[in-house]
N, C-alpha and C positions, 0 to 999 in steps of 0.2 A: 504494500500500500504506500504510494507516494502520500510525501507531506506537504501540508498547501502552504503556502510564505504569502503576504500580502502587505501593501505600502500602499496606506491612501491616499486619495488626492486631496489638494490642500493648495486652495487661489493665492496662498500667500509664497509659495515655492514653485518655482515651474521646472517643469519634468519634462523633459524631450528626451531622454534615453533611462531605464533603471536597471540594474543586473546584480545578483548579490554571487558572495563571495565567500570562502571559507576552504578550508581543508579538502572536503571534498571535491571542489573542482578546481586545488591549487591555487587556490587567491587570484583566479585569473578573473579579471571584470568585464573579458569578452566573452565569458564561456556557458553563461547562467542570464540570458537576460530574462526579464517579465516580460507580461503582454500587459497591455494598454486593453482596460474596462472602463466600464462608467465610472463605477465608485472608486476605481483603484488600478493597483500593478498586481500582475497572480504571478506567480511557478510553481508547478508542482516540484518535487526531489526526494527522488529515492533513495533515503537514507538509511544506513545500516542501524544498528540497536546500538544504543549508547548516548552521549553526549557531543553536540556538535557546539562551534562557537561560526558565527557569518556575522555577518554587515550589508546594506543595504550600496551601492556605490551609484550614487544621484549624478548624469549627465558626466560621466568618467571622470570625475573629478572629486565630487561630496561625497564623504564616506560615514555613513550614521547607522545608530544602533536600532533594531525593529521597537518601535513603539508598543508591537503586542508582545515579544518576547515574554516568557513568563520568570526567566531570571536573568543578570546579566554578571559576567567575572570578566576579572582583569588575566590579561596573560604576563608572562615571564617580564616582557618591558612596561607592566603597566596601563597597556591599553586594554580599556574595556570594553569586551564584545558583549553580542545577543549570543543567550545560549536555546540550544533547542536538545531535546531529550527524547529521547523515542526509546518505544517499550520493543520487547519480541516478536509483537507484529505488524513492526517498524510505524508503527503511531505515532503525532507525534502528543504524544504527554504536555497538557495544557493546567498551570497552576491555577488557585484563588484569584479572583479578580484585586487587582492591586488596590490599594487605597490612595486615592487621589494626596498633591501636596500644593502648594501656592508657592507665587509669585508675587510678595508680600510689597516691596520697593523695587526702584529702578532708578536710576539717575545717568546722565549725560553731561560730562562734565571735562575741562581739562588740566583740572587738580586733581589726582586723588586724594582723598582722605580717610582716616585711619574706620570710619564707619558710613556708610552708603545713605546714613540720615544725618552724617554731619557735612556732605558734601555738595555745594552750591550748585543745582543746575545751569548745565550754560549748555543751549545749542547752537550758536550762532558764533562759527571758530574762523582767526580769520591767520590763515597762511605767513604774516608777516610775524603776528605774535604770537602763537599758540603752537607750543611744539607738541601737543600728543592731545590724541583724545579718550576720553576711557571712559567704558559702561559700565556698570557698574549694577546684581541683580542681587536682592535676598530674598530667599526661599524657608517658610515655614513649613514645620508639621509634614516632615520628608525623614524617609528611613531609609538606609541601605545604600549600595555605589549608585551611581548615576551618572553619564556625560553630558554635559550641558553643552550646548555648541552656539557659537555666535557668526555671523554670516555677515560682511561689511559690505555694502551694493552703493556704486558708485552713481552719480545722477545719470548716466548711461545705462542704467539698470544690471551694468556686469560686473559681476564677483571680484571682489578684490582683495579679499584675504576672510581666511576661516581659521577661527582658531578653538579647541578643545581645552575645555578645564572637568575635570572627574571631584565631583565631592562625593564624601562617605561620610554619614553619620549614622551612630553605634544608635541599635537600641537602648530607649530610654532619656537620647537626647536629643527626639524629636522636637520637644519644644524650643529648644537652641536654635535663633539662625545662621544661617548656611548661609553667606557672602562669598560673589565670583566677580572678579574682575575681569576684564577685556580693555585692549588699546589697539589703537594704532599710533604710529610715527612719524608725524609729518615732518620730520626731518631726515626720513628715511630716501637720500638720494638716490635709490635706488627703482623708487617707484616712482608714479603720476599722483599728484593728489586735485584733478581737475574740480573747479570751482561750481558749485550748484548745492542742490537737496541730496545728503546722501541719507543712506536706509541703513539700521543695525537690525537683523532678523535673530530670534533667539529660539532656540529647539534645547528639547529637553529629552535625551531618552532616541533622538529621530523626531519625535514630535513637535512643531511647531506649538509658539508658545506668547511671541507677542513680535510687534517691529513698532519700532520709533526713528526718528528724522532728524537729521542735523544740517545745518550751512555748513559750507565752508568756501570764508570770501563773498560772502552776499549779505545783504542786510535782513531784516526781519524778523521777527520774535514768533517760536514755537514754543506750548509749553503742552506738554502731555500728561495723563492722572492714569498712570495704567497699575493701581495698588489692587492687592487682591484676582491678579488674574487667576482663575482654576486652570490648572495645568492635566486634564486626563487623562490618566492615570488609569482608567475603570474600561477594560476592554474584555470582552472574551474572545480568542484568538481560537476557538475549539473549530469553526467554520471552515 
């Protein structure tokens, strides 16, 4: 019995190619792609009994964990995958529906500061004086690894740097918040920093989770209240 994998679709990420990846078919991201449905990306995969660990890889380049996954581990370097489990006749074994966690703060700013509510919103950054920009998210009432991912979209609409941060919080200190930082470099000569509206997208898990907007080099005041987003968390992946 093959196992079904699925990646849904989501107006805030565009998807023109998806393929996943893992041991089984050599980490190769040409060798496993989905099909394109309405709701989503499907593949079936005939997986042997045991434990597998894959990744989703978004238009050969974004590499994220399955949202429905029912658990996920770190490997040898620390990077944490989806894991999937199949029983002896090759099922794949489907956990407890997760328990959802929040998206409690957010700020955009280009000081950081030592806590995400003592740090002065600014979107409006201007190339001559502001060398970095950082996001800045707290997360409540979350248990266990997690990869949060941050997507930087230039006012061209193209990718311009992804970066991964993994938090882990122990049972029991869920009510603790979980603070992640992200930047970019705008004195990073290396790159283009063109002047417009740019986008920060944030996924939690693979999952989409908010995006907020910044200048750079232009005038005008944005201010955004995204406290309290639900991050979904509550999937049954048995389908």
């Amino acid at each position: 019995m093959a196992s079904m994998f699925l990646y849904r679709n989501t107006p805030y990420l565009p998807i023109n190619e998806i393929s996943i990846i893992g041991a089984f078919n050599k980490f190769d991201p040409k060798a496993t792609p989905l099909r394109k449905e309405k709701d989503g990306w499907y593949v079936e995969i005939d997986l042997a009994k045991g434990e597998h660990q894959y990744k989703f890889v978004i238009n050969n380049v974004l590499r994220l964990n399955d949202p429905m996954a029912s658990r996920y581990l770190p490997d040898e370097t620390g990077e944490v995958w989806s894991m999937a489990d199949v029983n002896s006749k090759r099922e794949l074994i489907t956990s407890e529906v997760k328990e959802p966690f929040y998206l409690m703060n957010h700020v955009i700013t280009n000081r950081k500061a030592g806590f995400i509510e003592e740090a002065r919103y600014k979107n409006n950054l201007s190339l001559s004086i502001d060398k970095t920009v950082f996001a800045g998210f707290e997360f409540g009432a979350i248990t266990g690894i997690h990869t949060i991912t941050a997507i930087w979209f230039t006012p061209q609409l193209c990718m311009h740097h992804i970066s991964d941060h993994v938090i882990e919080v122990m049972e029991g200190d869920e009510n603790n918040a979980a603070e992640v930082w992200f930047w970019i470099d705008l004195e990073d000569k290396t790159r283009e920093y063109p002047r417009g509206i740019w986008y920060v997208k944030l996924l939690a898990d693979g999952e989409f989770v908010m995006e907020d907007k910044f200048s750079i080099g232009t005038g005008g005041t944005y201010v955004a209240t995204n406290k309290g987003i639900l991050v979904n968390r509550s999937f049954d992946n048995s389908n």
